[in-house]
N, C-alpha and C positions, 0 to 999 in steps of 0.2 A: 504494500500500500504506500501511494507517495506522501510526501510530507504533508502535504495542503488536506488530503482525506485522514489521513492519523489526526493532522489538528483538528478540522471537522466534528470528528468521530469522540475525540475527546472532550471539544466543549460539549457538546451534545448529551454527553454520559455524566457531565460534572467531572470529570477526574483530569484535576489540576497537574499530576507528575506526567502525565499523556500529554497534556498540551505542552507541557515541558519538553517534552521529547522531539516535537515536533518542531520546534525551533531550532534554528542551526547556531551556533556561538557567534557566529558574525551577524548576528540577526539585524536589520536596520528600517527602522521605520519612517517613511517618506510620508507628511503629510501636506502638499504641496498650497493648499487652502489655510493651514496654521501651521507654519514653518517652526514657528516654537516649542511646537508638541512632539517634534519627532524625534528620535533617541537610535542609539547604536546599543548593541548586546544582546543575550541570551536572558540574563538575569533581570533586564526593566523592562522587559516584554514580560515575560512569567512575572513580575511582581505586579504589574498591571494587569493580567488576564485573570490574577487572583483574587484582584481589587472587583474586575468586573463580576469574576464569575460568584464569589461572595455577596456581594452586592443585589446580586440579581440572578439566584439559582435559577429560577424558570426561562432565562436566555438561551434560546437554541441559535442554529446558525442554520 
């Protein structure tokens, strides 16, 4: 399963070390609309996915 379907598959189930997985170390988030929001790494992506998916267990994707 490729990356993009494992992250899917794991918001989807709740299981935050899955969405982990599915990010690569170099992970880089372009947000081209709020240039200030976007971020490099593995670790501010998962701590933000944890933010979301605690936040709001019932988010599917």
């Amino acid at each position: 399963m490729n990356a993009v379907l494992r992250f899917v598959d794991a918001v989807n189930r709740g299981d935050v070390d899955g969405v982990e997985t599915a990010f690569h170390p170099d992970f880089e988030m372009i947000v081209p609309q709020h240039p200030g929001r976007g971020f490099k790494g593995r670790d501010q992506g998962v701590t933000k996915m944890r933010s979301l998916m605690t936040t709001h267990p019932e988010g599917r994707i």
